[in-house]
Steps between C-alpha positions, in 0.01 A plus 500: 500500500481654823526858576948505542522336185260747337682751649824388381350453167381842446809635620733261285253601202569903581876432553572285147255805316726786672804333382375305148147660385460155424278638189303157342506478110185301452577387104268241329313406794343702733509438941266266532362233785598151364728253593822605343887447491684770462873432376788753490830563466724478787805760624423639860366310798239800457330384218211315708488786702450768189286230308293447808462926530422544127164258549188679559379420884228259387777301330755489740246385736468134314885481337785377681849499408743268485786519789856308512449379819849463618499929432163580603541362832887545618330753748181527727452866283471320154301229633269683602450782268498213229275259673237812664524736213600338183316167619782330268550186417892339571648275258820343557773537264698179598305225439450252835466107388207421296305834584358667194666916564109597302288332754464825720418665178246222383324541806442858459413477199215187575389745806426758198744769593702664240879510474782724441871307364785529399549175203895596515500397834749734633642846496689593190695764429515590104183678356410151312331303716632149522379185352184386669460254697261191450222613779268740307465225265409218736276744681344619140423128373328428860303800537412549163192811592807708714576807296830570421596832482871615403652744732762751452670675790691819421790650676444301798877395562611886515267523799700246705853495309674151575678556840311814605303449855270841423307529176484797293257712381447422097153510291434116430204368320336183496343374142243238464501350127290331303404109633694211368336117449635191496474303142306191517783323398763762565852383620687624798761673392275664188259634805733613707725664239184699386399549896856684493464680208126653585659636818818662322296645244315720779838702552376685180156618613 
């Protein structure tokens, strides 16, 4: 990172604490330096951002969020700030011919960063997340030593209200829950519908 981006990231850091506290809830497993995905519910196109904040500096340092590329890069700004700062990785959400949309992430994860996504995919609006989508699975069974840790992200979509420009100044909190493994011979749906459930049971902590 060179000294802008570090600039930029210390000021982005000061800005999203002004505005969110973004206050980490470290419950059933502590911050700790190992290759991890972290997976959270999705409502704001903050929630990298305030995830990415929460993280102690030694962990942000080696995770890297996941970024919809065709939002992440509609101007130079975003580009930037998420390719200098964030160092995320873009997915696309259309898939293009026989591409597989996890590759970017599988080669993150075979470089041995750690990850942070969003299995619904895209934003939603109720407080339920949505059904998730088949990725954290196919990334669990192929990187079966990746920790996953559920993530729940509070009040983030009352900092940037759908169709406000400006965000507002509201207490948010990022919790960090207790890690969730794959069954040997777990189905997809069973994982995933647990994966779900270990995030939506952090609202209550």
């Amino acid at each position: 990172m060179n000294w802008r981006a570090a600039m930029a990231g210390t000021l982005l850091l000061g800005i999203v604490r002004l505005l969110t506290g973004a206050q980490a809830r470290w419950h059933g497993c502590p911050p700790k330096a190992e290759q991890r995905i972290y997976f959270a519910n999705h409502q704001s196109h903050a929630d990298l951002v305030l995830i990415w904040a929460a993280l102690p500096r030694s962990l942000r340092s080696i995770t890297r969020p996941i970024a919809a590329r065709d939002y992440w890069t509609a101007s130079r700004f975003r580009q930037w700030i998420t390719t200098a700062v964030f160092n995320a990785v873009y997915v696309d959400r259309e898939r293009r011919g026989d591409e597989d949309p996890l590759q970017p992430l599988i080669d993150a994860l075979e470089s041995g960063d750690s990850l942070i996504l969003f299995p619904e995919g895209t934003r939603g609006f109720d407080e339920d997340p949505q059904p998730f989508k088949s990725g954290l699975y196919n990334l669990a069974r192929r990187f079966p030593d990746v920790v996953l840790v559920p993530t729940w992200i509070h009040n983030v979509q009352r900092v940037m209200p759908k169709g406000e420009v400006l965000p507002v100044p509201v207490l948010c909190s990022v919790t960090f829950g207790e890690p969730v493994v794959l069954g040997a011979e777990e189905e997809r749906a069973d994982f995933l519908r647990r994966a779900r459930e270990a995030v939506m049971a952090l609202r209550e902590v």
